[in-house]
C-alpha positions as CSV (number, residue, x, y, z in Angstrom):
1,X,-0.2,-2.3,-12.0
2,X,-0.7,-4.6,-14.9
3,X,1.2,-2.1,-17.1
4,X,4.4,-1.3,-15.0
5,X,4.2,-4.5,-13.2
6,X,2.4,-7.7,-13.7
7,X,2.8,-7.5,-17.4
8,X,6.6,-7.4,-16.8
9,X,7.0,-10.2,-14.7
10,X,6.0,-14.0,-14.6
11,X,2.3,-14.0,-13.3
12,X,-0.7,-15.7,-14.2
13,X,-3.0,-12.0,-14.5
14,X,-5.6,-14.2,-13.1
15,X,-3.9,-14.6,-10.0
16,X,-3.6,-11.1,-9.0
17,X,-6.7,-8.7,-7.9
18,X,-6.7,-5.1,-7.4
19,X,-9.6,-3.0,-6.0
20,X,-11.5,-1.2,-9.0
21,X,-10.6,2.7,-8.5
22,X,-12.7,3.4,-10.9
23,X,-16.2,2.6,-9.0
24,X,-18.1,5.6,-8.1
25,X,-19.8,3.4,-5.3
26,X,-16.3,2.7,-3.5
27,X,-18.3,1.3,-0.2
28,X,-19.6,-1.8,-2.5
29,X,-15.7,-1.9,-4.2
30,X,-14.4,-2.4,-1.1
31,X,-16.8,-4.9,0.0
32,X,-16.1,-6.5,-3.2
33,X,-12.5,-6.3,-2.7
34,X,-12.4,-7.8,0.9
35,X,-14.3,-10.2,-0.3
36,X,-11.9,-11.5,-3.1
37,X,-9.3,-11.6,-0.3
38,X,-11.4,-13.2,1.9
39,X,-12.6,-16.0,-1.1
40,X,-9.2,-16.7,-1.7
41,X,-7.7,-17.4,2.1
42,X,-5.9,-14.2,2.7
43,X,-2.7,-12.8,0.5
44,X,0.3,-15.2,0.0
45,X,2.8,-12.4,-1.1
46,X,2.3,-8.4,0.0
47,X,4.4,-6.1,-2.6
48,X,4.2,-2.6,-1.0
49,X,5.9,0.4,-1.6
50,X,6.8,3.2,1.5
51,X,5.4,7.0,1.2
52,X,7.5,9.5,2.7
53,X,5.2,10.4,5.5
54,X,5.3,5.9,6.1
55,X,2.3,5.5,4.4
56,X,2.2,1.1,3.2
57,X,-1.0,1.0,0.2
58,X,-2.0,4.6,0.8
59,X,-2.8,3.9,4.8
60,X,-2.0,7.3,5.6
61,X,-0.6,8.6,9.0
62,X,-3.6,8.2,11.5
63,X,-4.6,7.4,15.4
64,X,-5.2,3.6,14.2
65,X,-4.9,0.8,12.1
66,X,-7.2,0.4,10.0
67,X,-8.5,-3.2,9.8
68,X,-9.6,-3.9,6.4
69,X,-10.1,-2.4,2.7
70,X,-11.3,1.1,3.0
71,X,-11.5,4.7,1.6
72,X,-8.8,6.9,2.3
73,X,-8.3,11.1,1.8
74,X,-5.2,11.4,1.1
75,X,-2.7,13.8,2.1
76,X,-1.2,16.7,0.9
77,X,2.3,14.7,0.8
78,X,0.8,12.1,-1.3
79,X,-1.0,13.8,-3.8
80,X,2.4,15.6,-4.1
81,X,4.1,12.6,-4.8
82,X,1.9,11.2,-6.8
83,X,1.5,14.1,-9.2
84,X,4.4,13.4,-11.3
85,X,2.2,10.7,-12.5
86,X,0.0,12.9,-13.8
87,X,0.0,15.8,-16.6
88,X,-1.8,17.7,-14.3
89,X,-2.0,18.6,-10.7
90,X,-6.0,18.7,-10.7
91,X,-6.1,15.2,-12.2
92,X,-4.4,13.5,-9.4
93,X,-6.9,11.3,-7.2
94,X,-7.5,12.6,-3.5
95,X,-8.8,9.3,-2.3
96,X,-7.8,5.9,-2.7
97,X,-9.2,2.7,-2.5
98,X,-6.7,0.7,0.0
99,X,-6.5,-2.8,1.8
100,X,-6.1,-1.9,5.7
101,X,-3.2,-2.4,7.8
102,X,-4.7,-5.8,9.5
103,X,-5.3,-7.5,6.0
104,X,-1.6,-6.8,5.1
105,X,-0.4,-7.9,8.5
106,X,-2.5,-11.3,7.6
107,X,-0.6,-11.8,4.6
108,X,2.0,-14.6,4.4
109,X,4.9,-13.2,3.1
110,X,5.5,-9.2,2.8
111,X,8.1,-7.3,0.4
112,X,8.5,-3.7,1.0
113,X,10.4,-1.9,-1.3
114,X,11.5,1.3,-1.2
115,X,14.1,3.8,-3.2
116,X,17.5,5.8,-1.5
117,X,15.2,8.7,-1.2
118,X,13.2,6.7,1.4
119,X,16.1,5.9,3.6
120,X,15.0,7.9,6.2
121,X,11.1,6.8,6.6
122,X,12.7,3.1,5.9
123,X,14.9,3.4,9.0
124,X,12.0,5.2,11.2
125,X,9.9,2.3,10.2
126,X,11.8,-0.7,10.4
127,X,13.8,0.6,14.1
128,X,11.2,3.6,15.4
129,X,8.4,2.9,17.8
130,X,5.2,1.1,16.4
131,X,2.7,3.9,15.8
132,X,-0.3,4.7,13.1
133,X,1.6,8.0,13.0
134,X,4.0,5.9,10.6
135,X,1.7,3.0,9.2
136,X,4.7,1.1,8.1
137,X,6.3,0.6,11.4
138,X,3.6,-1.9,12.0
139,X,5.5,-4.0,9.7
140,X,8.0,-4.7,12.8
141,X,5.5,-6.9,14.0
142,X,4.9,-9.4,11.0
143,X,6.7,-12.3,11.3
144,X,8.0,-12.5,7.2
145,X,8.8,-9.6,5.9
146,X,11.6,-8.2,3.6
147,X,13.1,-4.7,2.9
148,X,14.7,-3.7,-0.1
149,X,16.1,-0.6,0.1
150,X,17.8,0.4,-3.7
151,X,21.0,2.7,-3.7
152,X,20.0,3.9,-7.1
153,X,17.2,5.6,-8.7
């Protein structure tokens, strides 16, 4: 994030706060995590990105919400995506540390962003019924949020 994002923009560094992937002990991360969140009175401005099975943070397809920052496996479709990232296939991560759908929902503002090749999960969200089966449909219920949906790669 602070390479490809934060670092390109106009943002104090010590104003954003990501949960440490790197921490073997990803219970105590997240309980970290949460608790930065929590410290700080909640998240003023949600950037997320859309997977193509409607994943928002890496909250994959499920039976439920999930409330707060959490472990996820992820799925098949999602390590696929991801591993372009990656020289190789075997070093793409299979879990993810990930803020839950209820802290995101708490946040003030939300900006989902997605490319033309996302048009399709976009629409199911945004205008589909309100399942877990697509996470980001919950967005439908926030009362500030914004889709950007680019026409170019």
């Amino acid at each position: 994030m602070n390479e490809n994002l934060f670092s390109k923009v106009n943002i104090d560094p010590a104003k954003t706060n990501l949960p440490d992937g790197t921490n073997l002990d990803t219970a105590a991360e997240c309980a970290r995590y949460n608790g930065i969140i929590h410290k700080l009175g909640g998240i003023d401005l949600q950037l997320l990105g859309i997977g193509h099975n409607g994943h928002i943070g890496f909250n994959e397809p499920t039976d439920n919400f999930p409330a707060t920052v959490h472990t996820v496996q992820l799925t098949e479709s999602t390590i696929n995506a991801n591993s372009r990232l990656f020289e190789r296939r075997e070093d793409v991560p299979t879990q993810a540390i990930t803020m839950g759908i209820g802290t995101i929902m708490k946040a003030k503002k939300i900006l989902l962003i997605a490319g033309p090749d996302k048009a399709e999960i976009v629409e199911k969200a945004c205008f589909g019924k309100v399942t877990p089966e697509v996470p980001a449909s919950v967005l439908q219920l926030h009362p500030d949020v914004t889709v950007i949906l680019s026409a170019e790669k």
